[in-house]
N, C-alpha and C positions, 0 to 999 in steps of 0.2 A: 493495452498500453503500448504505443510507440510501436504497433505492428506496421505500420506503412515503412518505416525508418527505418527498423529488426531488416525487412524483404528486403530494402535498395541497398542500408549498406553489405546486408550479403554478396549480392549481387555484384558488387562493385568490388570486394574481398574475394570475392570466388576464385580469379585466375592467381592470385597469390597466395593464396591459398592452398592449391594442385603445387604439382610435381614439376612443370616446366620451367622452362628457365624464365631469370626472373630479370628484368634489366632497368635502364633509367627510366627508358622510354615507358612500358609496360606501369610503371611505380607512378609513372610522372601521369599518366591517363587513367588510374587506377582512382590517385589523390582527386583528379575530375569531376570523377563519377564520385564520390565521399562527398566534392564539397557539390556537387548538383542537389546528391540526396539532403543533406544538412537546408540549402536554400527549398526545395521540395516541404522539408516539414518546419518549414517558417521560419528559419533560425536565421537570425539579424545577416547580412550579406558580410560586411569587415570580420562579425566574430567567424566566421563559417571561412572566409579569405584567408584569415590568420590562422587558425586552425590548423587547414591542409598545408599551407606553407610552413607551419612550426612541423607536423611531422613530416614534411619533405624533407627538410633540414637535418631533422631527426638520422633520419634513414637512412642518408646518404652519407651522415657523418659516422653512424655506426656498423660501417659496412653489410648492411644488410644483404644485397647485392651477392655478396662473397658468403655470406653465414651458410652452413647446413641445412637450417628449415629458414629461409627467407621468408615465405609466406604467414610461419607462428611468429616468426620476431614482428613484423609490418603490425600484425591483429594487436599485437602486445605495444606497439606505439599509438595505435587507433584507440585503443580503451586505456592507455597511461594518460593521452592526453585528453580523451572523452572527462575521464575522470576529473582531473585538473580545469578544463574548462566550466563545470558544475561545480566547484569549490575544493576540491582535494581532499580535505579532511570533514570528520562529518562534527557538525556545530552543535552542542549542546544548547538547551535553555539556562538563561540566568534565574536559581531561584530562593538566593539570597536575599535578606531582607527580611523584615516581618511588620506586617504579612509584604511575601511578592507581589510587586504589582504587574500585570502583562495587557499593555492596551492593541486591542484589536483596530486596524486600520482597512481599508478598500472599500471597492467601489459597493453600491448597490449589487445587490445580483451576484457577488462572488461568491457567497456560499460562505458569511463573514458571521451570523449567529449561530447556523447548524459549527462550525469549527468551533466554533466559541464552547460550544456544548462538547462536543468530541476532544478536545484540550482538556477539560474539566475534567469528566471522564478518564482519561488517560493518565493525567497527576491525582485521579482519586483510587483508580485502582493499581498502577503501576508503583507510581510512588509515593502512594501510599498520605498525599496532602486532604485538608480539609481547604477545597476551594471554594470561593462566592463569586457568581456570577452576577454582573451589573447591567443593567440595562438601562443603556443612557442613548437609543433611536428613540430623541422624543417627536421622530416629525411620522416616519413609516408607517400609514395604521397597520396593527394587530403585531406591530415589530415587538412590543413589551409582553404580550401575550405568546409569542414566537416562542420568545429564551423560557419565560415560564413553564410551558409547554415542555422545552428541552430539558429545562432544572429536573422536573417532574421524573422524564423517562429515566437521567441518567443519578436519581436521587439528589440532586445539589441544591441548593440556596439560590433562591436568585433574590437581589435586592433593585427594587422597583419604587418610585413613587408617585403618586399622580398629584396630579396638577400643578406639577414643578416640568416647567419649561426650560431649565437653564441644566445643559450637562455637566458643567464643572462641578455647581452645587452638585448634583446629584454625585458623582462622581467621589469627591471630597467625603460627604455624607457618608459613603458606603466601603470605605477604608477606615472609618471612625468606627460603622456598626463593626465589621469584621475585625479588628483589634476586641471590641468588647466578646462577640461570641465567640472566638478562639478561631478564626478561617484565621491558616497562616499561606493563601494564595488567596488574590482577587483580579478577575480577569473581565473588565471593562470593553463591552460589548457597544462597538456608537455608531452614528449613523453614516450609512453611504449618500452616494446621488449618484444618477445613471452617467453622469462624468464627471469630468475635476474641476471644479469653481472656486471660487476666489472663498466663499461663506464658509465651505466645507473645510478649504485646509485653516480659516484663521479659528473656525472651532476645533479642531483635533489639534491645532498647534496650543491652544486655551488649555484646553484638557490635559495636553503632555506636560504646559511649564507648568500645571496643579498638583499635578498627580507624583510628577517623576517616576515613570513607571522602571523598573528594571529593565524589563523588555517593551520593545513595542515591536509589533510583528504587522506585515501589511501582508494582507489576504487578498490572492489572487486567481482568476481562472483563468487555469492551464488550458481552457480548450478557445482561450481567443488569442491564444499566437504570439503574432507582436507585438498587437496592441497592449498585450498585459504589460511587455516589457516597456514599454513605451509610458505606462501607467503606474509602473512600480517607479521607472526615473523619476516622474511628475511628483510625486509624493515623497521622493525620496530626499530633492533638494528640497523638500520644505520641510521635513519631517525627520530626515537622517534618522530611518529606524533601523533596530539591529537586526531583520532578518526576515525573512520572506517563506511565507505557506502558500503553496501550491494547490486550489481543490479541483477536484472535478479529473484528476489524472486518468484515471481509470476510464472517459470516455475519449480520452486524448491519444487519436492512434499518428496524430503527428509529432508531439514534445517540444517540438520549438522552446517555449516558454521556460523547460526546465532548463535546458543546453545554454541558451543565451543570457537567462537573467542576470549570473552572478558578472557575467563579464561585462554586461552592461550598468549594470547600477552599483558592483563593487559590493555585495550583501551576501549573505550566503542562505539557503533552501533552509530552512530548519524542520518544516514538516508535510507532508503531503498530505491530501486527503484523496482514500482508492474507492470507496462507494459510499452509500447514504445511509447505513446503520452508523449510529454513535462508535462503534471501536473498529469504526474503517479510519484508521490513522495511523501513520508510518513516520519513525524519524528518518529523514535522509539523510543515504548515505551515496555519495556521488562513484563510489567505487562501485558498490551493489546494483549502481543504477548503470551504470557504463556498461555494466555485464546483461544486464539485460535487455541490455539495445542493441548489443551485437549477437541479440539470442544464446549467450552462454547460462541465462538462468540467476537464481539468483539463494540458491540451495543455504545460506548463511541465515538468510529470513526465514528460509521455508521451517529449519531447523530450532528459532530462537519461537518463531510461534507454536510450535506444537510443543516446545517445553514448556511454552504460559498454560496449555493446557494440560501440562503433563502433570498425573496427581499420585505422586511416589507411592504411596499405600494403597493406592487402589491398581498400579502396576505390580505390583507384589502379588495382593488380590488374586490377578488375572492369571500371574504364571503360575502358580498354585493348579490354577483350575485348570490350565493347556495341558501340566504335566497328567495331571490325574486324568485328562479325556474328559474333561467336566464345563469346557469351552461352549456357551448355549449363546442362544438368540440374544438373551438379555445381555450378554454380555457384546455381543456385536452391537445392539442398537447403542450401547453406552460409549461404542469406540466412532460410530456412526454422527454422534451427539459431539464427541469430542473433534472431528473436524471439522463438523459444521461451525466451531467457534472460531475455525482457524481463518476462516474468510470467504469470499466468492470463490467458488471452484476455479471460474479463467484464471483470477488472479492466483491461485495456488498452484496451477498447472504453469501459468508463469512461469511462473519461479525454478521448475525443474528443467536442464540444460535440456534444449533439443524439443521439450515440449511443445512450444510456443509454437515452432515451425511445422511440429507434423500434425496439429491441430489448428491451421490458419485455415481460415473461414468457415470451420464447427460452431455451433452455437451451442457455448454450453449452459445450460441453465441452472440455476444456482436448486431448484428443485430433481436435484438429478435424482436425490433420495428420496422422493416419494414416494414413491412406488414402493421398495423395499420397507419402508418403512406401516406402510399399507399393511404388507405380507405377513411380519411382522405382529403386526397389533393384532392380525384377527386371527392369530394363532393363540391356542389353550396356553395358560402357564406350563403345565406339562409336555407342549408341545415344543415351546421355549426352550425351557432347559433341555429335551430330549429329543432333538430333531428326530432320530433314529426310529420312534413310532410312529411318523405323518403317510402314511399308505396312502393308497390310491382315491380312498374318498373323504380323507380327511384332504387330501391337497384340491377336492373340486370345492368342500365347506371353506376354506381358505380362499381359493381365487375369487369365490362367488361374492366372500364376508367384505375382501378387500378392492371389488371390481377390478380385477385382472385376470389374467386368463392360467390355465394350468401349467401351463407352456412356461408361462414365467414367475411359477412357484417350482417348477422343476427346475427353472436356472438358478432359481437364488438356492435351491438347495446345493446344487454340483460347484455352487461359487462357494457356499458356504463350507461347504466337504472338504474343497481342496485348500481350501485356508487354513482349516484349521489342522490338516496334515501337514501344511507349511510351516506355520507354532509349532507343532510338534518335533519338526527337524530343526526347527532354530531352539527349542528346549535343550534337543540332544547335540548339539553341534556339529545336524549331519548336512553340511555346507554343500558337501558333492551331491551327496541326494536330490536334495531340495532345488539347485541351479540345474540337472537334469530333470525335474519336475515341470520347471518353469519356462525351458525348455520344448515339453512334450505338449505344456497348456497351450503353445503361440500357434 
């Protein structure tokens, strides 16, 4: 995400960054290169113009110049106003009403019924709604088959009906069933077209003065640039929706589309989409995202996702067993299981400051735990819980069980070893120990 953008505006921060002195001129050719890199990853030319010229202004009015770390203040104008140009604060959904209603807008091809689905999902397990999913693409073939499809993965409702060609009806109908079977959220999934026509906005504008939805969100892909924003305004004078979803980010290493939208169309991001499982979905935050376009990481997410996965009594559980030395295999595959819920591995290494940059152009693959997991399964229960009896020919029965080699049932066991001496110093709160451990491992 946004790695082309991460490199140049380094790049372009670097000399103020250091030590040297720091002056107008240097600031003034600095902001250049900031607003080169910005037109580089598509970002509209005026908002990208106005940008470097509000933190020129910035800079010069707060004596940067003259400050002790000139180079930390400048970074801290660069992502005060990163921030502020992606909307400042981060926008909640409207989901008053009963039931809420939230209609889904954009093009064909945005990635507007998998979101549809992934929304669902997220007010079904976050907070905790009973949503219906509406399916009113009556032109798309298999587009009603699509959502059902998605209803299905993610347990939801979808309300569908055939031989009804009209979406309003439809539409209307299926706020009527949802009132009766108790969905206090309905999220109206309609049709795109591969651009904007005259048929398309006076149906969505139909559907909106029926429905009156709370929200209406226009779904967008991040990885066409300008065009999107270009296509968010088009829809926006005729539709004035409250707020704009971003999908596809995660293949987008230029952002344009995030950086410009809000300042072109006056909307703010409400959600993103990072990959194509159903709980790749992010609320944005234009702060979180500032930080990690200037490669500082984004350690607030990395921290709020692994408390969705964090399960109190079976962290208990766990310290239990560290303290007694009773830390086994099963209990690693369980904490193995527990990141994998956390998301794609790039995108989790994202998120740690500094990562991003010393892992540019690694391919990481979201299967990085297979293997260990292999190692794993074709070990005994008893070999599980008691790594301490796997000798020499139980580790060739192992590599053989799990097609890898001995070589790397000896690594996972010395990775395993040393972890779990590391639990053990954080049991005891032997802090010095442990950071000269980790030390010794590099």
């Amino acid at each position: 995400m946004f790695d082309n953008l991460t490199d140049k505006l380094d790049k372009a921060l670097h000399v103020l960054k250091g030590h040297g002195s720091i002056t107008e001129v240097n600031v003034a050719e600095t902001l250049k290169e900031v607003r080169r890199a910005l037109l580089d990853a598509d970002v509209n030319f005026k908002t990208a113009k106005n940008f470097t010229n509000t933190v020129k202004e910035k800079a010069l009015g707060q004596n940067v110049l003259s400050s002790l770390k000139p180079g930390q203040l400048m970074v801290k104008l660069v992502k005060d106003e990163l921030t502020e140009l992606m909307g400042g604060e981060t926008e909640g959904i409207d989901l008053s009403g009963s039931p809420s209603i939230i209609l889904m807008s954009g093009l064909q091809g945005s990635g507007k019924t998998t979101f549809s689905g992934k929304l669902a999902n997220y007010l079904k397990s976050k907070k905790t709604k009973k949503p219906l999913l509406v399916a009113c693409d009556v032109y798309r073939p298999a587009a009603i088959n699509q959502l059902h499809v998605v209803g299905d993965q993610i347990g939801v409702e979808v309300y569908s009906e055939e031989g009804t060609m009209d979406p309003v009806e439809i539409s209307q109908n299926a706020i009527a069933y949802a009132k009766q079977n108790g969905h206090n959220v309905v999220i109206v999934d309609t049709a795109g077209r591969l651009a904007v026509d005259e048929q398309m906005m006076t149906e969505i504008a139909n559907i909106h003065t029926a429905i009156n939805p709370n929200e209406t969100l226009f779904v967008v892909d991040s990885m066409t640039g300008q065009d999107a924003v270009n296509t968010a305004k088009a829809f926006n004078d005729r539709l004035d929706f409250d707020g704009v979803v971003l999908t596809k980010l995660d293949g987008d290493t230029r952002g344009g589309a995030a950086i410009s939208i809000k300042s072109v169309v006056n909307k703010p991001i409400k959600f993103i989409g990072t990959g194509e499982k159903m709980d790749a979905i992010d609320v944005f935050h234009p702060s979180r995202m500032a930080d990690r376009i200037l490669g500082m990481g984004d350690v607030v997410s990395l921290v709020e996702r692994a408390q969705e996965q964090f399960d109190e009594q079976e962290a208990r559980k766990l310290q239990k067993k560290i303290a007694k030395n009773q830390f086994g295999f099963d209990d690693f595959m369980s904490q193995i299981q527990q990141v994998k819920k956390m998301g794609s591995m790039k995108d989790l290494l994202g998120m740690i400051p500094g990562a991003g940059k010393a892992l540019k152009g690694v391919d990481i693959d979201d299967d990085a735990f297979q293997g260990i997991e292999a190692i794993i399964q074709s070990m005994t229960p008893e070999e599980r819980s008691t790594p301490s009896v796997i000798n020499g020919s139980r580790k060739k029965r192992i590599a053989k069980g799990s097609g890898t080699s001995v070589q790397e049932v000896n690594q996972l066991l010395k990775q395993f070893n040393q972890m779990s001496k590391m639990m053990k110093m954080m049991q005891g709160g032997g802090g010095r120990k442990m950071m000269q451990m980790m030390k010794n491992m590099q």
